[in-house]
C-alpha positions as a printed NumPy array, in Angstrom:
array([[115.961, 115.141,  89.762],
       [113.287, 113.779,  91.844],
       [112.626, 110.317,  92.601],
       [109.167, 108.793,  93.953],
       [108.729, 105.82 ,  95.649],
       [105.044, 104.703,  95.883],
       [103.302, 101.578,  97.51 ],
       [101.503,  99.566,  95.534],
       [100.487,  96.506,  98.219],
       [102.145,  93.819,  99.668],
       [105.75 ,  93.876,  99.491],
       [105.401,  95.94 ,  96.086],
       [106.755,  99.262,  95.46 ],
       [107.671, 101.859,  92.567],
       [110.145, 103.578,  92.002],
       [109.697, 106.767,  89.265],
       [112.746, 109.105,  87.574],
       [112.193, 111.502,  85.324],
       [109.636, 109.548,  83.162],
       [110.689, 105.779,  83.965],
       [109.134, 103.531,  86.161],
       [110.172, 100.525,  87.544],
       [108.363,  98.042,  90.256],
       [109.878,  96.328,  92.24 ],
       [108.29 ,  92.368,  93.766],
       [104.842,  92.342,  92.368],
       [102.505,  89.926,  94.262],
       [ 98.921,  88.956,  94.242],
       [ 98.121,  91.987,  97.368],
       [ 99.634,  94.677,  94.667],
       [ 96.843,  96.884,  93.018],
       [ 97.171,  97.78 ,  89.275],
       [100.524,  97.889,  87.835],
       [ 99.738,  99.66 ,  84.399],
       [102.58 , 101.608,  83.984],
       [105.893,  99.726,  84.579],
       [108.288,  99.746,  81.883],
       [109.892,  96.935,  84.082],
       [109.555,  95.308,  86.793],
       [112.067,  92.922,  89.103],
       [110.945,  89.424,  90.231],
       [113.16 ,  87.966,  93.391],
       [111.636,  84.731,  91.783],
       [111.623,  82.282,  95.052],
       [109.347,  79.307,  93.747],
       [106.924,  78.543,  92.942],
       [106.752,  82.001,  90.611],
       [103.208,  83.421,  91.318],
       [102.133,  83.295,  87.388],
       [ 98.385,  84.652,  87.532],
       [100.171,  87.488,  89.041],
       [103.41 ,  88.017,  86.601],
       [100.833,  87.392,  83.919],
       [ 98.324,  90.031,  84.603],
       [101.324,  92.867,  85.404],
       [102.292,  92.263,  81.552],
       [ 98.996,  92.321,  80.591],
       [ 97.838,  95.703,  81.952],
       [101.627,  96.753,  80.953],
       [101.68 ,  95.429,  77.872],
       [105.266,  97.355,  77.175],
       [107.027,  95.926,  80.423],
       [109.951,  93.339,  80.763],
       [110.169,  91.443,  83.401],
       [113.42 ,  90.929,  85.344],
       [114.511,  88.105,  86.789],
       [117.083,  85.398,  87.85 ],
       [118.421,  83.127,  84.604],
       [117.539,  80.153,  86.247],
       [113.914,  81.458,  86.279],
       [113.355,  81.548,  83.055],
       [112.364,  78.272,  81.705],
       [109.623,  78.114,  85.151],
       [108.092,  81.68 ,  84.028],
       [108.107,  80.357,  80.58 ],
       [106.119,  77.449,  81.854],
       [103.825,  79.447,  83.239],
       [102.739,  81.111,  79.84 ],
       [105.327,  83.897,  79.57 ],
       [106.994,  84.477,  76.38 ],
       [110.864,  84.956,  76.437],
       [110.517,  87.938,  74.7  ],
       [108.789,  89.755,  77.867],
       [112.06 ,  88.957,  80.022],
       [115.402,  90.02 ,  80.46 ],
       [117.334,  87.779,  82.963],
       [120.273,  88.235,  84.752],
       [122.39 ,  87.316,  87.582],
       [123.759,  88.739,  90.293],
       [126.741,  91.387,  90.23 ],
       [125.858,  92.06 ,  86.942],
       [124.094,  95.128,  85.162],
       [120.699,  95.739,  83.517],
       [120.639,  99.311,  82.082],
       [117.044, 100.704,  81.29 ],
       [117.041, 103.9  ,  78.541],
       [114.14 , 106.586,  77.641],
       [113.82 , 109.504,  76.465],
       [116.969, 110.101,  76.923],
       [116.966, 109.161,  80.819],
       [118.007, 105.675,  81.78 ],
       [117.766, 103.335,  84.907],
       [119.862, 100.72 ,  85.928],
       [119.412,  97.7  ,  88.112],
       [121.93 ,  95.539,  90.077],
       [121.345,  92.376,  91.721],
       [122.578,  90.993,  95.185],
       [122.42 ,  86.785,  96.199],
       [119.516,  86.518,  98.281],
       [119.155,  83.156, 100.663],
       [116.413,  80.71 , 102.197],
       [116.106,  78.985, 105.146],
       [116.772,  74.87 , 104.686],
       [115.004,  72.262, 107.4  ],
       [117.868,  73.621, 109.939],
       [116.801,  77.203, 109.734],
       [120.051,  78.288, 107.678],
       [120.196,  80.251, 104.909],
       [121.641,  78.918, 102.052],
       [121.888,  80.608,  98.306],
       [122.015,  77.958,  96.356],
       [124.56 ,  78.909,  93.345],
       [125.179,  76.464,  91.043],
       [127.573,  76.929,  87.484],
       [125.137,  76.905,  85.177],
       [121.85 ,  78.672,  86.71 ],
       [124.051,  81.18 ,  88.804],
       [122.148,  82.389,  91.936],
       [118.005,  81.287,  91.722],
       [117.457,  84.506,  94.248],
       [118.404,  87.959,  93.669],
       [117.556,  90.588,  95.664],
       [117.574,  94.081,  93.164],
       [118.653,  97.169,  93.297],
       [117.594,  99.922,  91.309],
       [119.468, 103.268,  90.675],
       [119.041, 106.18 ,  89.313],
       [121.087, 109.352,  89.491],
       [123.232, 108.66 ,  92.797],
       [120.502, 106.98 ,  94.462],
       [119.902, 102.998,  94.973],
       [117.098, 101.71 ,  96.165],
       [117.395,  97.911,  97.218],
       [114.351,  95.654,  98.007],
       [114.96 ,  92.265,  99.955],
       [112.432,  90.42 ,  97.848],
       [111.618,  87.281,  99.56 ],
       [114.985,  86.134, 100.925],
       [116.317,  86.053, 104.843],
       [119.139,  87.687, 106.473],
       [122.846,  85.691, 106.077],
       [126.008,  86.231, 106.744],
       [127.879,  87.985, 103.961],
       [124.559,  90.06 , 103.132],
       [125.692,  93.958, 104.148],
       [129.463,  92.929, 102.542],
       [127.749,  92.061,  98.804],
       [125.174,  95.307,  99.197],
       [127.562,  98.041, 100.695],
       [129.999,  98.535,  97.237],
       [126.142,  99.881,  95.992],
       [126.077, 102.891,  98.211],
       [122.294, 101.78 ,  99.318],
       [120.169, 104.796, 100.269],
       [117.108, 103.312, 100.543],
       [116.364, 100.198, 101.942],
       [112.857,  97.951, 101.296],
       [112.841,  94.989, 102.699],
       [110.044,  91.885, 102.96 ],
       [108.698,  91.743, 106.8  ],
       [107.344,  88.078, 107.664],
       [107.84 ,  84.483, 108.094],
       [110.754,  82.892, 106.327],
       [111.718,  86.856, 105.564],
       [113.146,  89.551, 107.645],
       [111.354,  90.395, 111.138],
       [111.751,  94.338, 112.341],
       [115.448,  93.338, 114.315],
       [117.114,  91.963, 111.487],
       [116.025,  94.705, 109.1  ],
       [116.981,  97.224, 110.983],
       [120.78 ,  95.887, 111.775],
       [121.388,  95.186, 108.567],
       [120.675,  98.971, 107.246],
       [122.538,  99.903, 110.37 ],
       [125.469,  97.879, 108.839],
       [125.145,  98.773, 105.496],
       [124.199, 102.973, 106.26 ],
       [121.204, 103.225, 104.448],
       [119.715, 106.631, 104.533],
       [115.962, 105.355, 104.531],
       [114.66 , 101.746, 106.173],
       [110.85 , 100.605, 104.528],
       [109.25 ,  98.054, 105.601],
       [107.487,  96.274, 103.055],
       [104.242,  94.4  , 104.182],
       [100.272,  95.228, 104.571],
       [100.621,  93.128, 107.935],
       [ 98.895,  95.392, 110.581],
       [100.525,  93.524, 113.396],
       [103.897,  93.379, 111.571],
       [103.991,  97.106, 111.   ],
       [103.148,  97.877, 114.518],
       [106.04 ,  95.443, 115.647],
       [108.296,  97.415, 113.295],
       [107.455, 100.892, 114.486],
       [107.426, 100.075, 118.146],
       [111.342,  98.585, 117.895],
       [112.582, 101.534, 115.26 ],
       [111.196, 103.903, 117.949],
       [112.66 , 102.193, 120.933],
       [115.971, 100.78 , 119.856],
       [116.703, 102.674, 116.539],
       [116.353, 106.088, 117.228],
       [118.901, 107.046, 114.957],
       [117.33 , 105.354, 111.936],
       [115.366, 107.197, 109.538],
       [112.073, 105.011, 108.213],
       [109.157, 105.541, 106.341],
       [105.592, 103.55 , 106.836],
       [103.573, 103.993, 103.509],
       [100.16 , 103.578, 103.522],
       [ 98.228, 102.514, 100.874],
       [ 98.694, 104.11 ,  97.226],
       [100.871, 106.601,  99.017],
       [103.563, 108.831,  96.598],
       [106.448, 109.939,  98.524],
       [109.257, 112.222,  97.069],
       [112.233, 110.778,  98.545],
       [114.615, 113.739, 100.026],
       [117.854, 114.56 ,  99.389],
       [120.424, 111.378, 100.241],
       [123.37 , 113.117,  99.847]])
């Protein structure tokens, strides 16, 4: 029951079971994406739509996941309703074939406002415009930060999901290599990835797993790298 996590550019990753494949954040630094039978979408504005247009095109099977409130913007953009499934978060998308299936979860991610603090947004009617996913199969889940910052309540809403592996966005108005690595400290991930082409960043990262989190297991992918992931259990 193996499960293969590749990187694809960017902060873009795969994540393969037994046939399936979902991607996870595509973005305009992400190479070909011709496979996905879906793919999640944090959807922080403005949506990127040359790129979300040109994943469906060279996957012309794939829906697209994303937050409710995103729906009408993608639409906007040229993207027929028909291509997405959206959702909200604490709720379940469930994925089938073959007689394998997938499912994905969704966690509140936040932004920073002019003050630096991260807010989420919810309102009644278009829920939470920010999700960060998760994605399980078997007994593993694999979360990815999208594009939102650290807050609060974060490792409280992700621990209930058991997160082995977790992917999260390095940068500005993101997470920086500190931040990352408490909160998968906090929530005992198994795996911490750092998801960025940023030379600089990924040095930054390395240097402080090495020196402060000993402990921590990590994994630096390099381009179009496949990695099995080992046993979590």
């Amino acid at each position: 029951m193996s499960i293969e996590l590749a990187w694809v550019g960017g902060r873009t990753f795969s994540i393969a079971y037994r046939g399936i494949r979902f991607y996870m954040e595509p973005c305009a630094e992400a190479g070909a994406i011709a496979d996905a039978d879906m793919f999640t979408v944090s959807a922080e504005p403005p949506l990127d739509g040359a790129t979300l247009n040109r994943v469906l095109a060279e996957s012309p099977k794939a829906k697209m996941l994303l937050p409710k409130s995103a729906a009408e913007p993608a639409n906007a953009l040229g993207i027929d309703y028909r291509r997405m499934t959206t959702t909200d978060a604490a709720l379940r998308v469930e994925y089938f074939k073959d007689g394998e299936y997938g499912r994905i979860y969704g966690v509140p991610s936040a932004r920073l406002d002019e003050q630096a603090e991260p807010q989420l947004d919810w309102t009644p009617l278009g829920g939470f415009p920010r999700i960060g996913f998760l994605c399980r199969f078997a007994a593993t889940t694999v979360w990815h930060s999208g594009l939102g910052v650290p807050y609060a309540e974060l490792a409280d809403r992700l621990r209930p999901y058991s997160v082995n592996v977790a992917i999260v966005t390095l940068g500005a108005g993101t997470f920086d290599e500190r931040s990352a690595a408490e909160l998968a400290e906090k929530i005992d991930a198994a795996w911490l990835i750092p998801a960025t082409g940023d030379a600089s960043l990924r040095a930054a990262f390395v240097e402080h797993m090495l020196g402060h989190r000993p402990l921590q297991r990590f994994k630096l992918f390099e381009p179009g790298e496949r990695w099995i992931l080992p046993s979590t259990g």
